[in-house]
Structures are given as C-alpha cells and as structure tokens.
N, C-alpha and C positions, 0 to 999 in steps of 0.2 A: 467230748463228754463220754466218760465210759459208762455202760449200761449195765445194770446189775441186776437178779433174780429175786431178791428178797423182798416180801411181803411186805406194805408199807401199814405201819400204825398209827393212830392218832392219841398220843398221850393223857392218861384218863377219861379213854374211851372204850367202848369194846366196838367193831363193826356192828350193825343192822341186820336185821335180815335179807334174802334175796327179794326182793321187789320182784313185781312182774311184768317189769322190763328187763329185766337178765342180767343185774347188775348189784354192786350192794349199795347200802344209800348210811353214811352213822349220823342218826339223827341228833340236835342239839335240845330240841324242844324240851327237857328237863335240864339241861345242864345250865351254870349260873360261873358267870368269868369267862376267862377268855380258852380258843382253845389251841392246841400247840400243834399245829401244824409238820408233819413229819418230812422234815428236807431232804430225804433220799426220791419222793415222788411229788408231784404237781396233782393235785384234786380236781375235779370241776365243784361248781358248788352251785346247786340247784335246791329250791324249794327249801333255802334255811335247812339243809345237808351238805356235807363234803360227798361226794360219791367218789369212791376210786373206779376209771374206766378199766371196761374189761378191752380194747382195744391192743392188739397184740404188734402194735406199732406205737415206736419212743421215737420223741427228736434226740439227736447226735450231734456230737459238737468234739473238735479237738481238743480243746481247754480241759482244765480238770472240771472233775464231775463234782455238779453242786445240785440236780435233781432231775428223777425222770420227768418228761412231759409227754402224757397222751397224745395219740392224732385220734380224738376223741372219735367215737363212732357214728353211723348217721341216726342210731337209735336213741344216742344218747343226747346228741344235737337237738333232735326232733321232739323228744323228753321235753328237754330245756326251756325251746318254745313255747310247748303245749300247758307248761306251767306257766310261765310270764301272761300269757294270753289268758286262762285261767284264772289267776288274781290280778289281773290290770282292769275290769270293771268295778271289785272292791275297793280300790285302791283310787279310782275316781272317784267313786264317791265319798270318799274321804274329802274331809273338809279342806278347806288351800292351808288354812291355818295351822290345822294338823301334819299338813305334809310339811309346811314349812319349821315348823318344830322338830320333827322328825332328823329333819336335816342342819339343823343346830345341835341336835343329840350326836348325829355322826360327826361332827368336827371336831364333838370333844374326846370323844373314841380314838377317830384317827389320832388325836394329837396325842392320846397317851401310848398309842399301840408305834405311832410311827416316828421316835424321835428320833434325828441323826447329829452325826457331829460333823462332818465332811461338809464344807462350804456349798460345793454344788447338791448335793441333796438336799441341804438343809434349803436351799431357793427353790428347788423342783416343789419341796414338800411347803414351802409357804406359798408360791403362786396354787395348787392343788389347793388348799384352804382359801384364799383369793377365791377361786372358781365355783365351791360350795356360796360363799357368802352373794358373790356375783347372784346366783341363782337363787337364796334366800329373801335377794331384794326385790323380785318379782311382785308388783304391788296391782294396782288398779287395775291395771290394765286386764286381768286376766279375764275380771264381769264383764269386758266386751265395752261397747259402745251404745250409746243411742242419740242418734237427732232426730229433730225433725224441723222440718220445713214444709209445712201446710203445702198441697194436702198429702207429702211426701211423709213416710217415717221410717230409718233408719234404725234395724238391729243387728249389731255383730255380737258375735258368743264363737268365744276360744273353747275347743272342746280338744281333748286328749286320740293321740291319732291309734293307739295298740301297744304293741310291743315294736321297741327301738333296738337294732342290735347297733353296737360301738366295735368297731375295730379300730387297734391302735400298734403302733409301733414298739421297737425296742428303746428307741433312745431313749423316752422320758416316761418310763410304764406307771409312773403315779401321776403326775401331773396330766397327761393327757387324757385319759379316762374321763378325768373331772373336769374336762372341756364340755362335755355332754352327758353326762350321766347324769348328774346332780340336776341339768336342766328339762331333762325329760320326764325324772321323776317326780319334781317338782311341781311338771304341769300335769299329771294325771297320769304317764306312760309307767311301762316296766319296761325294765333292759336285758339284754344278754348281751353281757362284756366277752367278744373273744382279742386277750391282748398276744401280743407275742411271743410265739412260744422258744424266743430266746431269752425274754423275762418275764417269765410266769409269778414270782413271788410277789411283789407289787400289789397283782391282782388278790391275790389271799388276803392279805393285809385288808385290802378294801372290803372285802366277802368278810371277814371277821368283825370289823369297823359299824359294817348292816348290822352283824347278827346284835352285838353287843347294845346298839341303837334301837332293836327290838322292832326291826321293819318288819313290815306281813309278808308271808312267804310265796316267795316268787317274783315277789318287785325288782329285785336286784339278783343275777345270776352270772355264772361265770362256768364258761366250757373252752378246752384248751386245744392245741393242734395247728396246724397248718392250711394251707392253702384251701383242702379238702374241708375241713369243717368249714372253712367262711363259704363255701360253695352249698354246702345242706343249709348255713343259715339263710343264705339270702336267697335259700329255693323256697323257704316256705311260707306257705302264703300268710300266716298270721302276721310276719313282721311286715310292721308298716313305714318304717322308714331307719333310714342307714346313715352313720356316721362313721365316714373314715378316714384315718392319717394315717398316711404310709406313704412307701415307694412310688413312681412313676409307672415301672414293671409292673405292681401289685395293683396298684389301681386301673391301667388299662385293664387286666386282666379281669375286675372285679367288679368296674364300674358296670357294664353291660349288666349283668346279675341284678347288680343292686336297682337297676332304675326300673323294675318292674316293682319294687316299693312305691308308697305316693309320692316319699322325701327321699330324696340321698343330697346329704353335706357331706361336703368335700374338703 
C-alpha cells in the first residue's frame, strides 16, 4: 500500500474545529443523507463524528493503495471510550422497545448503503443482517425471572454491563462485527468496534448505517490501528467486556489484557 501526504476530505463537508483533545472531529449533527466517506484515508468515528487521527503512523501493505489507516493514538483510543461510557447509561435507560426499533432502522440503512453483486459478499452481507434480526428477537427474557417457592422467592434482572469493545478480523469485516454489536447494544451496552486495519471500509459502512439510523452519540464507535490500539482499549478500565475473532497469535497475545474485563468471548 503506498502512502500518501495529501489531506483527506469529506465530501459536502467542511472539517470541525480543533477539539480539546488535539485533534479535529467534522460533525454530522446538522447534516441530513448519507455521507461520503474519503477513500484515500480510514476515519475513526466517535461520538456520531468522522475524526481524522492526528497519529503520524499508517498501516502499509504491498498491494496497491486503496486507503490510509491510522494506528490511531492512545488519546484518541481513550477519547473513544470516555464517550461510549458517557452515553451508555442514556442509552439504558432507553426503553428495550426502543432500542429494538432502532435496530430495525439500521437494517434498512445497511441494506441500502451495502448492496453487492459478487456471490460471496452478497452471503457475508445477508448472514450480517441474519445477525441484526438474531438480536432483534431478544424477547422476555430480558425482565429477568421470578419464582417462588414459599418461603423462598427468586428475582433475576439482566442489567447492561458498560462499554463492550469488538475486535474482528480481515476475512469477513461486515459480517463479524454483527456477531456482537447488534447484541450488546440491544441489551443496554455501547461498543467500540476496532476491526482490521487490513479492512477498514466495512467498518465505515456500519458507522454511517448508525448515523443514518439516528442512534444517540456514542452507542456505537469505531477507532482504527493495530495491535497498539487493541492494547489502550482493553487497558481502560471503563470497558467491561471483550469480544474477539481473530488469530491464534493475536489472541494469545491479547487474551491476558482482555480478562481483566468482567466478559471476554472468544
């Protein structure tokens, strides 16, 4: 992948201002459609914003060049969290009905924003919609239980654990996200997606899919990079639990990290 200097744009935008995290952030909050995404760089997308990372470090690749990707920084990792953490007690208390709606709005998004013709995308991208509905159907069970058995009485209650971070692979960078996303936010959580930063686009697609779905900011977030960012995510303490699909390499290497969350799936 060859690397290039030129300033990335976001078409029918102008950038934000600098934030006082030290970075820029172009906000959507007045803008109405979809938005176009600039294929020469990879965005992270925090807080219903594209931010371009100020990180002075790109993944590389032999093939030809189809976009830079950040090895996003610890400030901007850290950012990411402190937003998901942020709106993830609004976002509970968001009715289940609600959320589940929500996530019927994003299905019909993705399916206009993500149509293919290629046989295997087109299966990646219907099991990925599978996975939304999978999580849609979340019924009773979520008010918990009650028995009783004189003079015993039994109450469970499912409550939302924080912020969930998803790591995922290159092979199937749409369909695996929505192994666990859809079912986190479903139940009360917010996520930060970090997917592979040998397919970044994927993940855009899905951050656009949110915005257009008109989720609250911060439920859903996406920061890019390698090995290093998954190392800031699963240092900080707000995230409560990990979902990961990858390597053998990559998960020895990552699993230890991750189990000082409450949850890590594997």
């Amino acid at each position: 992948m060859a690397s290039h200097s030129s300033q990335s744009s976001i078409a029918g935008l102008s950038g934000g201002p600098m934030s006082h995290h030290g970075y820029s952030e172009s906000s959507f909050s007045d803008f109405s459609g979809s938005f176009t995404i600039d294929p020469g760089v990879s965005h992270n997308f925090i807080n219903n914003s594209l931010v371009l990372s100020k990180t002075r470090t790109w993944t590389k690749a032999t093939q030809a060049f189809l976009t830079r990707v950040p090895e996003s920084t610890v400030m901007e990792v850290q950012h990411a969290v402190a937003v998901a953490s942020a709106a993830q007690p609004n976002w509970a208390s968001t009715s289940f009905q609600a959320r589940r709606l929500k996530l019927l709005d994003l299905i019909n998004c993705i399916i206009e924003e993500g149509g293919k013709t290629m046989q295997d995308a087109k299966t990646e991208f219907d099991k990925g919609i599978d996975a939304i509905l999978t999580a849609t159907a979340i019924g009773s069970e979520m008010m918990g239980t009650y028995s009783s058995n004189h003079p015993v009485r039994i109450h469970t209650f499912h409550e939302p654990v924080g912020v969930c971070v998803s790591v995922t692979p290159y092979n199937f960078p749409f369909m695996i996200p929505l192994w666990s996303v859809p079912l986190a936010i479903m139940t009360g959580n917010t996520v930060v997606l970090k997917p592979s930063e040998r397919t970044p686009t994927a993940a855009m697609i899905l951050a656009e899919s949110f915005l257009q779905a008109d989720f609250p900011p911060g439920v859903f977030n996406v920061v890019h990079g390698g090995a290093s960012a998954v190392n800031v995510l699963l240092s900080q303490p707000a995230v409560m639990a990990v979902s990961f699909v990858g390597s053998d390499i990559a998960g020895e290497r990552e699993v230890p990290l991750a189990q000082r969350a409450k949850d890590v799936w594997l």
